[in-house]
C-alpha positions as CSV (number, residue, x, y, z in Angstrom):
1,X,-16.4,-35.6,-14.0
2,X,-13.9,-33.2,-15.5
3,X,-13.0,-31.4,-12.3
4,X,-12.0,-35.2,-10.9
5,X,-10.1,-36.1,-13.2
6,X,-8.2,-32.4,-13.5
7,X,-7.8,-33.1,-8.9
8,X,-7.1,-37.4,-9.6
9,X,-4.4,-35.7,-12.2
10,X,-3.0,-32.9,-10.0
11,X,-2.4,-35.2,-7.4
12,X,-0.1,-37.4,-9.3
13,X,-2.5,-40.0,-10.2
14,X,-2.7,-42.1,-13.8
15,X,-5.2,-41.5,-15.6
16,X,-6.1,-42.9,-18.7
17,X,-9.1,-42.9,-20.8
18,X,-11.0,-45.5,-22.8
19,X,-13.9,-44.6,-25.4
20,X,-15.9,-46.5,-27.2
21,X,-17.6,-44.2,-29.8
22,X,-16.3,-40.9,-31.2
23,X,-19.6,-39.9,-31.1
24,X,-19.1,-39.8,-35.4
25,X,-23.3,-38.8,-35.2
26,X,-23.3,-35.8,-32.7
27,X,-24.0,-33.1,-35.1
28,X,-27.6,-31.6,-37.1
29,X,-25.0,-30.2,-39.8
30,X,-26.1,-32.0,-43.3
31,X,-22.5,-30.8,-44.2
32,X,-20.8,-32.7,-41.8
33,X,-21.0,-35.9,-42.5
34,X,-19.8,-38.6,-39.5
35,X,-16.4,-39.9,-40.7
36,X,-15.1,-36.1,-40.6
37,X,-17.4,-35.8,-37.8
38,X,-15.4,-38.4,-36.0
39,X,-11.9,-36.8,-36.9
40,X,-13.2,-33.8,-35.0
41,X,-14.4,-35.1,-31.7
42,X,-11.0,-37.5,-31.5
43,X,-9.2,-34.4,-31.6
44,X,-10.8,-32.6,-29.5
45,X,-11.2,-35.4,-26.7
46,X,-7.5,-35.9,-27.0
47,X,-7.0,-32.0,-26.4
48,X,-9.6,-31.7,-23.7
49,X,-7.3,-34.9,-21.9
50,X,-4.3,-33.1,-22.4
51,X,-5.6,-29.8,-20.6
52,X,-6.9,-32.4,-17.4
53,X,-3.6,-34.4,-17.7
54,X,-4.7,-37.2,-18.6
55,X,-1.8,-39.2,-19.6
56,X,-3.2,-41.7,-22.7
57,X,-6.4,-41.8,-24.7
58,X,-7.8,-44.7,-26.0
59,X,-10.1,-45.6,-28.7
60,X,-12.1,-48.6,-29.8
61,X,-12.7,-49.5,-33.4
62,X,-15.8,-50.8,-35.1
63,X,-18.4,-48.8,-32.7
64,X,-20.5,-46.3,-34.2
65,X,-22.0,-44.0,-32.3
66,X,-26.1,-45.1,-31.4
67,X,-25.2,-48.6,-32.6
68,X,-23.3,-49.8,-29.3
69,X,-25.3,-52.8,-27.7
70,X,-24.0,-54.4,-24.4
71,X,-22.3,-57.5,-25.8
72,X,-19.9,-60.0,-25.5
73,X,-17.5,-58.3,-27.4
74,X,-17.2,-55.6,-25.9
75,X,-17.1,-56.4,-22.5
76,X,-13.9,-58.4,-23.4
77,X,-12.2,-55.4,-25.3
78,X,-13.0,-53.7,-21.8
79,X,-11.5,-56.5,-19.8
80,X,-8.3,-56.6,-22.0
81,X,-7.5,-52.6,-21.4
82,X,-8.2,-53.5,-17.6
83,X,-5.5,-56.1,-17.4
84,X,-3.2,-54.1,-19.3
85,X,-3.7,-50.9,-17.4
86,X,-5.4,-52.4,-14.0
87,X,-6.8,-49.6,-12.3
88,X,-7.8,-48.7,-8.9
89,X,-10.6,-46.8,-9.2
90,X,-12.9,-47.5,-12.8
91,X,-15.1,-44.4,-13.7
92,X,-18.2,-45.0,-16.0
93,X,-22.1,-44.1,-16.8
94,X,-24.3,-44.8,-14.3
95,X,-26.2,-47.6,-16.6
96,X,-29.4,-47.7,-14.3
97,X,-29.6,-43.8,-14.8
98,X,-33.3,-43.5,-14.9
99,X,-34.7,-42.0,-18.5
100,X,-31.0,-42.2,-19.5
101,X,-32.0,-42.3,-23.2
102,X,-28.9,-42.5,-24.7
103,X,-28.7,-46.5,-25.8
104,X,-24.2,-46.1,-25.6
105,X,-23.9,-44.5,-22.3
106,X,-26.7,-47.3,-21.0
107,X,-24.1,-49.8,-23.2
108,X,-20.9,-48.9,-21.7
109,X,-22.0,-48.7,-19.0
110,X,-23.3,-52.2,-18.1
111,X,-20.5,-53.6,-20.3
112,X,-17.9,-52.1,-17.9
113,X,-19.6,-53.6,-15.1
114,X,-19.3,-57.0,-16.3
115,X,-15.9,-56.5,-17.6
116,X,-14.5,-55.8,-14.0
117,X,-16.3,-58.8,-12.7
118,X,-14.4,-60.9,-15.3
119,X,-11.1,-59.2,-15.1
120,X,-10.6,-60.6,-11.7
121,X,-11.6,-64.4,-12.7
122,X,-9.2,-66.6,-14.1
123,X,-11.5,-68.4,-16.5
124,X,-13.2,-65.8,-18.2
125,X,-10.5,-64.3,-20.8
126,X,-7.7,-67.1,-20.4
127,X,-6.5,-66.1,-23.9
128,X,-5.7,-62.5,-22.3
129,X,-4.2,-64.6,-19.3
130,X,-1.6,-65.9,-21.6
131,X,0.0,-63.2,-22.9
132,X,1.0,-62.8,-19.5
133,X,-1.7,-60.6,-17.3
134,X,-3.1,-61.7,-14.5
135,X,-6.6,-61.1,-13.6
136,X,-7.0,-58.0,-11.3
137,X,-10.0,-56.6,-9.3
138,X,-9.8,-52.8,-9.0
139,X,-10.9,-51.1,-5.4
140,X,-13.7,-49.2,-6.3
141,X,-16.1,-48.1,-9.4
142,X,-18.2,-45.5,-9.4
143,X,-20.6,-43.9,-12.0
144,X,-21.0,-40.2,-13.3
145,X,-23.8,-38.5,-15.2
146,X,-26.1,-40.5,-12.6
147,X,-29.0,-39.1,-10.7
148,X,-28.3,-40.5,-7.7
149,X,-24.9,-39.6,-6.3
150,X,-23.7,-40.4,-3.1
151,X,-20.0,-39.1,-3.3
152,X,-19.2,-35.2,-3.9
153,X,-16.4,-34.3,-4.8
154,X,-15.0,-30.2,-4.4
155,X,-14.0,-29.4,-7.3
156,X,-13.7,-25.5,-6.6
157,X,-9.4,-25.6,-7.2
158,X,-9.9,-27.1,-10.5
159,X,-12.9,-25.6,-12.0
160,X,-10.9,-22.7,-14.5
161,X,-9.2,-26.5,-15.9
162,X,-12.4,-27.8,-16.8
163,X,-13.7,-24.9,-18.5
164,X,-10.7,-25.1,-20.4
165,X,-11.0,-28.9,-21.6
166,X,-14.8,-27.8,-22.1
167,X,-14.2,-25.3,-24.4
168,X,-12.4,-27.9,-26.3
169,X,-15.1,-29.5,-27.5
170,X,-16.3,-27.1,-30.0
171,X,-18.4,-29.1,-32.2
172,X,-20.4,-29.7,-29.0
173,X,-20.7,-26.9,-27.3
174,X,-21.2,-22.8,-28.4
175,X,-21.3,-21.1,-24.7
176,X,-19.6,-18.2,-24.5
177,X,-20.1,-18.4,-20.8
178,X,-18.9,-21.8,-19.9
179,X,-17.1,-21.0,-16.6
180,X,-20.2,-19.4,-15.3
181,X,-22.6,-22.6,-16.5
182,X,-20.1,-24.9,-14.6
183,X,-20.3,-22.7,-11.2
184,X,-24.0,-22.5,-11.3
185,X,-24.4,-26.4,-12.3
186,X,-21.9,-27.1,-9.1
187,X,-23.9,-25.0,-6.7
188,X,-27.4,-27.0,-7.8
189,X,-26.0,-30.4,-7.7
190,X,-24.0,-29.9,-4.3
191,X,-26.9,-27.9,-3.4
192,X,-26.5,-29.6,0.0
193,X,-23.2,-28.3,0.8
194,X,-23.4,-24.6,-1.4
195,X,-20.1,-23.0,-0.2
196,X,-18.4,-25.6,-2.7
197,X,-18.5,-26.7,-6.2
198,X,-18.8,-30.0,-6.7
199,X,-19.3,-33.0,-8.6
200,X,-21.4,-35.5,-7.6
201,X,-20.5,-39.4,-8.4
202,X,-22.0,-42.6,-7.6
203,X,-20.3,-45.1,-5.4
204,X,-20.7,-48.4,-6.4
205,X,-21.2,-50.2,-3.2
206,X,-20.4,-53.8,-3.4
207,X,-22.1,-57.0,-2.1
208,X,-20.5,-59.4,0.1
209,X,-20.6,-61.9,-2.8
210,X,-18.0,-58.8,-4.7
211,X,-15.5,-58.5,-2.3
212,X,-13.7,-62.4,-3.7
């Protein structure tokens, strides 16, 4: 997902990120207790976003990380950050992931879903609606960490970039041979097409009933 936001960037494109969690629980270390925890991984994320040019990072509040259920709530904190910013193109987790055990990424992912479904009603957040957005529907949404993609993306050009944002996540990470890891992870992925590395991203491919 890195190396598409490192070409999306390059090629003069907004991007902007939106994060629920700061993954404040990510760590085995009884001497790291979450609240520095989260201090850690904000920092780094915003440095990793800075190395892919990502131009603003944002974070919710009140979401621990594990604790994120697909809610009301937070599918209109979604919907507000899509009126404010209204995107083209949303990228999330792939919610139907099969074994995807992690109970955010299943979260977010569903909750952005159903947030840009309301975002282009007018009914849904009329509060947001007065303080002068209109609703908007996006072009296209697709999903990363799936295991079903159906969209590659070469991301060959760009591939010494996301080492680099990688190896900003230190707390997460220890490989001293990241740029190898993310060549030979490319080549099985897009085993179908091996003289590239690429990422491969669900296309959300919408019903008649979407296309309003």
């Amino acid at each position: 997902m890195w190396g598409t936001i490192a070409l999306l960037a390059r090629e003069g494109k907004e991007v902007h990120y939106l994060l629920v969690t700061r993954g404040d629980k990510g760590s085995d270390d009884p001497h790291l207790p979450p609240e520095h925890l989260a201090r850690i991984r904000e920092q780094e994320q915003r440095e990793a976003a800075s190395v892919l040019g990502v131009q603003s990072v944002t974070f919710l509040e009140g979401y621990s990380d594990g604790e994120v259920e697909p809610c009301l709530q937070l599918r209109r904190e979604i919907a507000l950050v899509i009126h404010q910013l209204r995107p083209d193109v949303v990228f999330t987790f792939d919610p139907w992931k099969k074994d995807e055990v992690h109970p955010d990424h299943r979260a977010v992912g569903i909750c952005t879903v159903d947030a840009i479904a309301c975002a282009r009603g007018l009914w849904y957040y009329p509060e947001q609606l007065q303080d002068g957005f209109t609703p908007h529907a996006g072009r296209q949404i697709y999903y990363f960490a799936t295991d079903r993609p159906n969209h590659w993306v070469d991301i060959g050009t760009v591939v010494e970039q996301k080492a680099a944002a990688l190896r900003c996540h230190a707390s997460q990470t220890s490989r001293k041979d990241i740029l190898q890891w993310i060549r030979e992870k490319g080549m099985v992925a897009g085993a179908e097409h091996k003289f590239k590395i690429e990422a491969g991203l669900l296309e959300h491919r919408s019903s008649n009933s979407d296309n309003r």
